[in-house]
C-alpha positions as CSV (number, residue, x, y, z in Angstrom):
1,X,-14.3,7.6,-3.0
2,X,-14.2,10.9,-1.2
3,X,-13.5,9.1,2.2
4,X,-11.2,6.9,0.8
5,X,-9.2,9.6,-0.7
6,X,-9.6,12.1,2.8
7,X,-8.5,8.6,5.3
8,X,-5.3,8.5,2.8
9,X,-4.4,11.7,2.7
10,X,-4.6,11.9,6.9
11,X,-2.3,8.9,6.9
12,X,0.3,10.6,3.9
13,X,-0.1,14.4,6.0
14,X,0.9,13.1,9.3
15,X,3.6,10.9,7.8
16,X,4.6,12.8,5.4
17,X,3.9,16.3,4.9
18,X,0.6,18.0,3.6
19,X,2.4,19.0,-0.1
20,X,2.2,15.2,-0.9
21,X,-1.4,13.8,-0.9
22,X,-3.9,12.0,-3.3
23,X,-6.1,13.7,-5.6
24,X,-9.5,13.6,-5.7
25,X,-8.7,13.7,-10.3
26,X,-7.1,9.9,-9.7
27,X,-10.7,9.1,-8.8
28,X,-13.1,10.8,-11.6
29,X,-12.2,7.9,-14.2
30,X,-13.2,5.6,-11.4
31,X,-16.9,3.5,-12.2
32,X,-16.5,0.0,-11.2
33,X,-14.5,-1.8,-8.7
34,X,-11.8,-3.2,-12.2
35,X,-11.2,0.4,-12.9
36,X,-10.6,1.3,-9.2
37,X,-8.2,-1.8,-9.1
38,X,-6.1,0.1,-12.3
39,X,-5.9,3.5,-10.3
40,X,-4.8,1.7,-7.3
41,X,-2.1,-0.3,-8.6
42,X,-1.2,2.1,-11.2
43,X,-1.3,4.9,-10.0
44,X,-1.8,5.5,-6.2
45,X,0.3,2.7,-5.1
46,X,3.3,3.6,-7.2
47,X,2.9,7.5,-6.0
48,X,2.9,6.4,-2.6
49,X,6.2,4.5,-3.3
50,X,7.5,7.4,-4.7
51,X,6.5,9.9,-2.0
52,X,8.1,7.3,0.7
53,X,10.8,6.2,-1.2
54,X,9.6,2.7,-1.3
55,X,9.8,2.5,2.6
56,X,7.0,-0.4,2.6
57,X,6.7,0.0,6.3
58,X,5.2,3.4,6.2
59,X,3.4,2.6,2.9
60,X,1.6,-0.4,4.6
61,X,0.6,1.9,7.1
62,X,-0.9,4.0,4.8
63,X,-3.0,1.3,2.9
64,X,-2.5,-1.5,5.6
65,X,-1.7,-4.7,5.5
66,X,-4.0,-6.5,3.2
67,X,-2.5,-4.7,0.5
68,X,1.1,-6.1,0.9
69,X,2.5,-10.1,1.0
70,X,6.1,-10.4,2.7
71,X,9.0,-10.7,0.1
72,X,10.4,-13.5,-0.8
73,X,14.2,-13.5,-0.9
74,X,15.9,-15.6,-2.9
75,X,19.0,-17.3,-0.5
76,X,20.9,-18.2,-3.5
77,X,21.6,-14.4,-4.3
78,X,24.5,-14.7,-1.6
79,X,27.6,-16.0,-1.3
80,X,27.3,-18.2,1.7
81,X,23.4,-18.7,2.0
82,X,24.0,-20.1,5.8
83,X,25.0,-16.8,6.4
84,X,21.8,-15.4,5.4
85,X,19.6,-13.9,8.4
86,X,16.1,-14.6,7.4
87,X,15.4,-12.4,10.9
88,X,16.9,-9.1,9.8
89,X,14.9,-9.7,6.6
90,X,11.2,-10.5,7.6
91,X,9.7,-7.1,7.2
92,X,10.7,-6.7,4.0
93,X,7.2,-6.4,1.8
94,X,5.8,-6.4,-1.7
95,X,2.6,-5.0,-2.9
96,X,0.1,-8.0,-3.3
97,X,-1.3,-7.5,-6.6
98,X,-2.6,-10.6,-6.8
99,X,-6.0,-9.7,-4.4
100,X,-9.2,-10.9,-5.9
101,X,-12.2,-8.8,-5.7
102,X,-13.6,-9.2,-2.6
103,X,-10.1,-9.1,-0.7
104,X,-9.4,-5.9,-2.6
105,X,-12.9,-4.6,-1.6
106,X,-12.1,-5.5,2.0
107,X,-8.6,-4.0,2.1
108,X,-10.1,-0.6,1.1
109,X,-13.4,-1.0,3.2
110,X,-10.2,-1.0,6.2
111,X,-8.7,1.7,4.7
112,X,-12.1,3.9,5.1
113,X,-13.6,2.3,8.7
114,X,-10.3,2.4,10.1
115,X,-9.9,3.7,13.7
116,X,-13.7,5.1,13.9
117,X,-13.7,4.6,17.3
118,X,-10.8,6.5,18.0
């Protein structure tokens, strides 16, 4: 957990600032890979969304990508849907709660071995 926490908090400080990182307390509840799911989605991934102002582009670089799915936008929300650019609006991204275990295991495995060779 402690590199997890220390490859976050080099993303959030260079991004970001060094006032706004992850604590190491989020992790002490932490025994099993379920429990580390809750934290995540409940309460790292919603701080980070606080700290960037949901900016999902600079969250996903954070986390990367495995944690996010692009957003659906519903067409019908506008007046005239053949008006609607679905260009302008492809990076718009949701967090992808719906990982199962060993994609979630993965997408933090990245997180931690993430530019070693740099």
């Amino acid at each position: 957990m402690k590199l997890l926490k220390e490859k976050i908090n080099l993303r959030i400080e260079y991004l970001l600032d060094k006032d706004n990182l992850i604590w190491y307390s989020y992790f002490l509840k932490v025994k099993n890979l379920e429990e580390l799911k809750i934290v995540f989605y409940n309460e790292i991934i919603p701080l980070l969304e606080e700290y960037f102002y949901w900016e999902y582009e600079k969250i996903k670089l954070v986390l990367w990508k495995e944690f996010f799915k692009k957003k659906n936008i519903n067409k019908n929300l506008f007046e005239n849907k053949n008006d609607f650019d679905e260009d302008e609006n492809e990076n718009q991204y949701e967090i992808n709660k719906d990982l199962e275990n060993d994609d979630f295991i993965k997408a933090i495995q990245n997180i931690i071995i993430s530019n070693e060779q740099s």
